[in-house]
N, C-alpha and C positions, 0 to 999 in steps of 0.2 A: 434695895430700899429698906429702910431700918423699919422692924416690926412696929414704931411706935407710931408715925409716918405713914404706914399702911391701915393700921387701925383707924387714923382720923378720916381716910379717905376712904375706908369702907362706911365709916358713918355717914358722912357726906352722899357719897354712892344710894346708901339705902334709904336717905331722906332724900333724895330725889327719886327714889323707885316708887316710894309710898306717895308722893305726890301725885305723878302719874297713874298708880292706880286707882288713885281716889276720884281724879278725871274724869278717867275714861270709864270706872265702874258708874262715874253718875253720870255723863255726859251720854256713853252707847249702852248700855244696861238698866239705866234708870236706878240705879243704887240695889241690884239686887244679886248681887255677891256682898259677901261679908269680907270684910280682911284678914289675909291671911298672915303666918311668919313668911314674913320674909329674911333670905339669905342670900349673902354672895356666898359662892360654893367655889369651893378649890382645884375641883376638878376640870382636867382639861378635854374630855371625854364628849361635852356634850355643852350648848350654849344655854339650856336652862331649862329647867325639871318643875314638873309640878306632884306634889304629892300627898293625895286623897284621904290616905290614913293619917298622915302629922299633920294637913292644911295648911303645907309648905310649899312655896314658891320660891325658886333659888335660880338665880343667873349668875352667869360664870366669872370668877374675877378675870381671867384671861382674855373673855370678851369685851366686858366691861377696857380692859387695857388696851386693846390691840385694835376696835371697830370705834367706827362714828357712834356718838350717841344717839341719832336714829334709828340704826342697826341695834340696838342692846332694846328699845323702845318695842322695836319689832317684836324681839324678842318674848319682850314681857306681855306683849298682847297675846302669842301666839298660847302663853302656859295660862293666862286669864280665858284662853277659849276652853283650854282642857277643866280650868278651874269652874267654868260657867256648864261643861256637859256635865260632869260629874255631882256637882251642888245643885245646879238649878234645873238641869234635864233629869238629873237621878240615872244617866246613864252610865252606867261602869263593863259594860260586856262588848262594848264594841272596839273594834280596833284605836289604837292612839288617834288614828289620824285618819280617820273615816266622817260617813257624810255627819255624822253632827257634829265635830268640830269643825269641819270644813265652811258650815252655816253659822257656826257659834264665830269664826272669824268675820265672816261677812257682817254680821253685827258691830264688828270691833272693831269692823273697814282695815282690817288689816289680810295682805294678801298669803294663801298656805299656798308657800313656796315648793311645797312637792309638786303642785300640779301644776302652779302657775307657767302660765306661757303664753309670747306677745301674739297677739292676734296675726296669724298665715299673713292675711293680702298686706298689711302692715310689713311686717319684718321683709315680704319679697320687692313692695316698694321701694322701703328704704336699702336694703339690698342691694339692689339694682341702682340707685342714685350715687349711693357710694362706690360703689364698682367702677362708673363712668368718672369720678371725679377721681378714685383713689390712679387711672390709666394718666389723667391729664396730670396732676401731682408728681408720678416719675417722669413726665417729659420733662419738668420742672428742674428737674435736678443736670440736665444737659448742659455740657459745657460753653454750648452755641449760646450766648446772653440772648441774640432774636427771639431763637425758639423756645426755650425758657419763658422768657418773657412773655412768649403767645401762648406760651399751656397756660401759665397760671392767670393770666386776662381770660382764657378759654374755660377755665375751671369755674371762676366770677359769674362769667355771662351763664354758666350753664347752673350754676346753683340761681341765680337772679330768676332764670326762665322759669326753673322749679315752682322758687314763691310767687310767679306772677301768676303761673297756671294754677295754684293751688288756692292763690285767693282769689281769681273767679271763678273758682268752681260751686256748682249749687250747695255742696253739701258741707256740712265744717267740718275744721281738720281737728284732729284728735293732738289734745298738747301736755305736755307732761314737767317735772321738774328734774334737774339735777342737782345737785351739791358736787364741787369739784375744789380743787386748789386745798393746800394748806389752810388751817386756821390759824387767827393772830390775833392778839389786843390790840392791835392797831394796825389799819389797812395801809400796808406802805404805797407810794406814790405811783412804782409800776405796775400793780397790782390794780389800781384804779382807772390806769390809762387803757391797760389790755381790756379791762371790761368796758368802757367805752368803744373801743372797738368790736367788741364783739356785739354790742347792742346798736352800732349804727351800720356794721357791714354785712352782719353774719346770721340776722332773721331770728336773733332769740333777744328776748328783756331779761335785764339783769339785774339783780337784786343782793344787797349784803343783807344776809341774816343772822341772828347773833343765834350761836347755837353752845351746848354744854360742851365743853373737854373735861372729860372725866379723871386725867392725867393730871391735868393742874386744879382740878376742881373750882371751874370758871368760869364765866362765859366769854365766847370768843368770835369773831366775826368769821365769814364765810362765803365766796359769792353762789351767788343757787341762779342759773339759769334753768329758761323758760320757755321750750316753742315745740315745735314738731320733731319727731325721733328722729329724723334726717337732720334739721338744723342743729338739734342736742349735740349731736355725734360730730358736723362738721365744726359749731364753735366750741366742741370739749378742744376738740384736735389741734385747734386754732390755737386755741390759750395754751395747751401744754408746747407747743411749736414756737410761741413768741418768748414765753419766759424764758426757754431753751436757749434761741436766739439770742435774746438780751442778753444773756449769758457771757455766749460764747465772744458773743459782737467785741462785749466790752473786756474781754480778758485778752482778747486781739489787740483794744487799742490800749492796754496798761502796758501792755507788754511790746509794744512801740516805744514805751515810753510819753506819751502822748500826755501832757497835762488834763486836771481835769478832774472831778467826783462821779464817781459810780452814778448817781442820781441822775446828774445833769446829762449825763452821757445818753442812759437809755431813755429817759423822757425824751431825750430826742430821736431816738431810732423809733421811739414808738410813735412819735409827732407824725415824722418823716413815713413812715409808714399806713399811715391815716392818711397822709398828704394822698400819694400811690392811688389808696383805695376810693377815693376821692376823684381823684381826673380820670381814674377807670368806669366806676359809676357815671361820671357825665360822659364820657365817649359811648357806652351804653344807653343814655337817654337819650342820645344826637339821634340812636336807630332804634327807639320809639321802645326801649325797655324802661319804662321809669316806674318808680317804686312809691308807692304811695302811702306804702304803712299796713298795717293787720290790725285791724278794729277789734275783731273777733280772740286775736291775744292779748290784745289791753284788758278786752273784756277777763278774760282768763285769768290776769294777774291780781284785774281786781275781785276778782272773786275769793283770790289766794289772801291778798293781802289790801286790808281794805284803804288801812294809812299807811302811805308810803313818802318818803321825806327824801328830795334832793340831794345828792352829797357832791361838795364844793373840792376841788382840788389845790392847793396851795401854787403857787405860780413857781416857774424855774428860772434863774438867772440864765439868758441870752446868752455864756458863755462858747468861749470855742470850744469846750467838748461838746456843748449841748449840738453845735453846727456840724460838729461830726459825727454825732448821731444821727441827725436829719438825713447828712449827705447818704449814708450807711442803712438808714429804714427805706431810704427812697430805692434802694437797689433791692433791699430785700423781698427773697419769692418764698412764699409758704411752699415746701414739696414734701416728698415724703420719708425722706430720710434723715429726718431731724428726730433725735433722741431726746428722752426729757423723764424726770422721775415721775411726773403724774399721775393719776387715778385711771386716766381713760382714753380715748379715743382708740377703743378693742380693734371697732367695725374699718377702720383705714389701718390699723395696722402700725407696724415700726418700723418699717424699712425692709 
């Protein structure tokens, strides 16, 4: 990238550093750090420095390049707690990363990732839920279409029984966010379908957030699911498995020769595949599993996000690609040996 090019997007970069610090120094501190220099720092050594004697705070342009601009946010909280021990504790003789930074974070509600770690009975739950689904997932992949077809009805019913047990239980479930998928100016069509699915089959609410790409100096949409670490994990794995899917589906039918636009094509495998999840859900309510909704996650989301706005999807021409889509989603089984570039689904694994 040409030095001159680089320079405009270090400006950029550090007037949105200084934005946020001014935030969060008056939002969790109540305005009682003063601002410092700030710098993006060249080195690749380290994600960002704070330092006591210049009253310099620098995060890394590499990070800045390479992480979500949440993770660089992280960041700059983590050197505002070093900046808060040292200025407003007067403390300078204790370790980097000892208990008063550790507290000076807890103010800044941001988590020190040294020590952080998910709560034992948590992670052996979800654990264990994934394990039984990731067993039904490779029956999945069986050549036999029956029994194929019975694992992943089986996988259905047994995450369905999860959420039904988990919302009558006395106590509430603990729910969290992710940000997953690529970012983009504009939410393409399958991109929109898949997160409909995931929000009417897969137990999480789904949300487009418009977040910063520091690459293009921008903002850019993003979907951020929403529910329990078990559902997080099973609709990451979902999303990164259908785009995969869609993929593959339709480079199958170009390469038939099959008329027809890319669009029309997978709007219909993803139709078709809603269709699927759909007459599986009511053969499951025939024997008395019906799904009623999670109050206590609406609540959740609206805690997150108070105005939140509908988004409309553009209609698809009826064509015959579209219908060979349909015929093509209605066949398809999520298992486990679908590859895909995404962010995540760790916990099930890739094959």
């Amino acid at each position: 990238m040409a030095s001159a090019t680089l320079e405009v997007l270090h400006r950029a970069w550090l007037k949105k550093l200084r934005e946020e610090w001014l935030a969060v120094n008056r939002d969790k501190l109540h305005g009682k750090l003063k601002l410092p220099v700030l710098l993006i720092d060249n080195t690749s050594k380290r994600l960002g420095f704070w330092d006591d004697r210049q009253r310099t705070l620098g995060i890394s342009e590499q990070h800045i390049w390479q992480h979500p601009w949440t993770d660089v946010l992280d960041t700059l909280r983590h050197e505002m707690a070093h900046q808060y021990v040292s200025e407003v504790l007067g403390i300078h003789d204790e370790t980097s990363h000892g208990y008063a930074w550790k507290d000076a974070c807890k103010l800044l509600d941001v988590l020190p990732h040294a020590t952080a770690t998910p709560g034992h009975g948590a992670a052996t739950e979800t654990d264990r839920m994934l394990a039984k689904v990731k067993k039904l997932l490779a029956l999945a992949e069986s050549p036999n279409v029956n029994e194929a077809e019975s694992a992943m009805a089986a996988a259905h019913a047994l995450i369905l029984r999860y959420n039904l047990d988990m919302a009558q239980a006395a106590q509430a479930a603990d729910y969290a966010w992710r940000r997953i998928g690529d970012t983009a100016a504009a939410i393409a069509l399958d991109a929109k379908l898949v997160a409909s699915i995931l929000s009417r089959w897969f137990f999480v609410e789904c949300v487009w957030v418009s977040v910063y790409v520091a690459r293009n100096d921008r903002m850019e949409r993003q979907l951020e699911l929403l529910g329990t670490a078990t559902n997080l994990e099973l609709a990451h794995y979902a999303h990164d498995f259908l785009h995969a899917a869609c993929e593959s589906l339709w480079r199958g039918h170009a390469r038939a020769g099959l008329r027809g636009t890319r669009r029309e094509f997978v709007a219909g495998v993803l139709t078709g595949f809603s269709q699927k999840l759909q007459a599986e859900r009511h053969v499951h309510a025939g024997r008395g599993l019906i799904w009623l909704g999670d109050p206590a996650l609406g609540g959740y989301v609206k805690s997150r996000y108070r105005h939140l706005r509908s988004m409309t999807s553009t209609g698809v021409r009826q064509s015959e690609a579209h219908q060979a889509g349909v015929s093509a989603g209605q066949k398809l089984r999520i298992h486990q040996g679908m590859h895909s570039k995404g962010n995540g689904g760790g916990l099930l694994g890739r094959g």
